[in-house]
C-alpha positions, 0 to 999 in steps of 0.5 A: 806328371812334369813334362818338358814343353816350349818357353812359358812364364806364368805369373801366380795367382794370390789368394789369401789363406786363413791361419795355421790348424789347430789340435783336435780338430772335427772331420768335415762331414761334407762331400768328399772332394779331391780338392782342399786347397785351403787351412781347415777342417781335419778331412781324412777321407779327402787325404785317402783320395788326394793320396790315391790321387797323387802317389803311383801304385808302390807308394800308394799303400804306404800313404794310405796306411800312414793317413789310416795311421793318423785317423785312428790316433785322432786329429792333432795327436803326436801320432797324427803328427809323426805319420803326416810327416812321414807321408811329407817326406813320402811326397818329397821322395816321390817327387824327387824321383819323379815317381808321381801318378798325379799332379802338382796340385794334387800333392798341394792338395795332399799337404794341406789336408795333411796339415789341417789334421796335425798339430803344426804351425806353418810360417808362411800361409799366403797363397799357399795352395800355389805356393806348394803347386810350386814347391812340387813343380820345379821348386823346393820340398823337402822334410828335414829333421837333423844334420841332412844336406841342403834343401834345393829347389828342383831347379837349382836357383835357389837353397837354404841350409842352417849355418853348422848344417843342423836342421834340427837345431834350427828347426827345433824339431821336424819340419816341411821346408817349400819354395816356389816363385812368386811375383816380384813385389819389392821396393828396390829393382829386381834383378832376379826373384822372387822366392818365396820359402815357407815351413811347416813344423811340429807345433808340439816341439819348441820351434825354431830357436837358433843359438845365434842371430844368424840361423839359416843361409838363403842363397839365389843364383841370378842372372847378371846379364846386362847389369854393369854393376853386380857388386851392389846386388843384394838379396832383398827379404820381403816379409809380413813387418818390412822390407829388408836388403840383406848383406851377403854371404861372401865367403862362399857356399860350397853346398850351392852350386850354380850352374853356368845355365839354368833351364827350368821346365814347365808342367802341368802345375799352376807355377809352370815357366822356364827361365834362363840365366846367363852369366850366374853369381851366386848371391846368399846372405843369412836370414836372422829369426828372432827365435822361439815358437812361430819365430819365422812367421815374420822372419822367413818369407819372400826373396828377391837379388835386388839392385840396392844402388846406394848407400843413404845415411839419415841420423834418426836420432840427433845428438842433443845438448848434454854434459860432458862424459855424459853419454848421448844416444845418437842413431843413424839410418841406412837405406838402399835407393827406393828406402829399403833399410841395408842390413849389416852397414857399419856406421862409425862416428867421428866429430867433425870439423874441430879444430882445437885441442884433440877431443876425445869419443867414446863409442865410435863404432863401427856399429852396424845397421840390423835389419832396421837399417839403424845403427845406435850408438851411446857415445860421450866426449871429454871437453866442453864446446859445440860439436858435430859429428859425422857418420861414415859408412862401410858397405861392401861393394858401395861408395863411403857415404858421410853425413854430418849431424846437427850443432849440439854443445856440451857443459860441465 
């Protein structure tokens, strides 16, 4: 049970966890155990004592009876599937409620015996016996299958709800969405974080697959005390290709209050820390998934508001010789101060230095940066001659940086 004890801050232990469960798979036949901590084999009588474990007497039949449900459908059957999601949504209420016999561990326990006897992907599978110790303690559990309201971390310092509120059109079905915090590993300077968020959902439905790029708003209420630059704060996105500094959000979130002071309280879980923020601003920005099944294994993961400092311009691609109306591919890279690639700079062009007759450029821009950090432009001018050209960023809340490229020349 959560209980309210003096200021701790514990840092999380990693430890790797295999892939996702797969359909069909054989009970374990070993002793029982109220553990299961890792992606295995199906074990229904361990998820009966895990829930015994874990729910107080009024829930505790109706989870027994759910998992009773799945085991006699069989392992990785869409029955298996709709009553282990019932029992996730069992398990967010009961937390939500703070209607919990057992502890954290055990809920986390709970999940991923569940996991491992239904046909589900999960996005995020590093740590994730601490990761759902942490969801359950003080941070975010929450199933979600249509236009439900956002999903919140118990203590109010971080959320994510779909651009248009329709869980169902981002997800592509139903899901488990979790949060917790986990250690800060970023490049840039962590002002506040990190957030790791994870989901799991049905492997039998299409999976995640927004209509557009940008699916889901991840927001984070900071602490700014002592900074004196807080408009080049970022959220950084830590995930398995790369590091990202995300543009954000600055049209406001209505569905994310942030609280003039946050305290979270520590439990008996494996995440168990209190944190304060003074002086918050909320900071969001919009995490792009590349769409179809398994899209968020890579797009959806650790969280961080970060310093990004600067603006720096490189050109990965110099313009070269050429002919004139002839198009040439010029690209230009934006990163942060530690490298990091910025999202959503917009990159003009213009050619530098000349001063003869006006030329004309086509495919200027503005063009802005993806999450590469890499803005790439086809561009062509009208006259002959040795041109440059400059690269000029727009980042809001960071100076105009220029940059010129290398001489090139241009034939008929």
């Amino acid at each position: 049970m959560r209980q309210t004890t003096g200021l701790l801050l514990a840092a999380l232990a990693l430890a790797a966890c295999s892939e996702g469960a797969s359909p069909g798979k054989d009970l374990a036949t070993g002793p029982l155990s109220l553990s299961i901590g890792t992606i295995g084999p199906c074990d229904f009588k361990a998820a009966q004592n895990l829930a015994r474990a874990y729910f107080a007497t009024a829930q505790r039949k109706t989870a027994s009876d759910l998992i009773r449900a799945m085991e006699q459908a069989g392992a990785g059957t869409a029955t298996a599937n709709t009553n282990g999601f019932a029992v996730f949504q069992l398990i967010a209420s009961t937390r939500d409620n703070h209607l919990e016999a057992g502890t954290a561990l055990n809920g986390a326990d709970l999940t991923i015996a569940l996991i491992n006897c239904m046909d589900v992907k999960v996005t995020e599978t590093r740590s994730l016996r601490q990761i759902l110790t942490g969801a359950l303690d003080y941070g975010a559990y929450a199933y979600r299958q249509d236009s439900e309201g956002p999903v919140m971390a118990e203590n109010g310092v971080t959320g994510v709800y779909p651009v248009g509120g329709n869980f169902a059109a981002w997800i592509g079905g139903r899901a488990l969405l979790y949060s917790a915090s986990v250690p800060a590993v970023f490049t840039e300077t962590v002002v506040v974080g990190a957030f790791r968020w994870g989901m799991v959902y049905d492997a039998t439905t299409a999976g995640p697959n927004p209509a557009n790029d940008d699916a889901v708003t991840v927001a984070i209420c900071p602490s700014l005390a002592g900074v004196s630059d807080a408009s080049a704060h970022r959220i950084g996105r830590n995930h398995a290709t790369g590091e990202t500094v995300l543009q954000l959000d600055l049209s406001g979130l209505p569905w994310f209050p942030c609280p003039s002071t946050t305290a979270l309280q520590p439990s008996s879980g494996v995440l168990s820390r209190v944190l304060a923020f003074f002086a918050p601003k909320r900071l969001y920005a919009r995490v792009r998934t590349p769409g179809g099944t398994g899209g968020l294994a890579d797009g959806f993961s650790d969280f961080a508001v970060v310093d990004a400092a600067t603006v720096n311009l490189s050109y990965l691609t110099q313009p070269v010789d050429g002919f004139v109306k002839a198009p040439i591919t010029v690209a230009v890279k934006a990163v942060a101060a530690h490298g990091t690639p910025l999202e959503n700079v917009a990159i003009t062009l213009s050619v530098f230095g000349n001063q003869g007759q006006p030329v004309q450029l086509t495919g200027a821009g503005p063009v802005f940066t993806g999450e590469d950090g890499v803005a790439t432009f086809s561009i062509t001018l009208n006259k002959t001659g040795g041109y440059r050209l400059a690269a000029t960023s727009a980042f809001t809340g960071f100076a105009t940086v220029t940059i010129v490229s290398n001489l090139f020349n241009l034939q008929q």
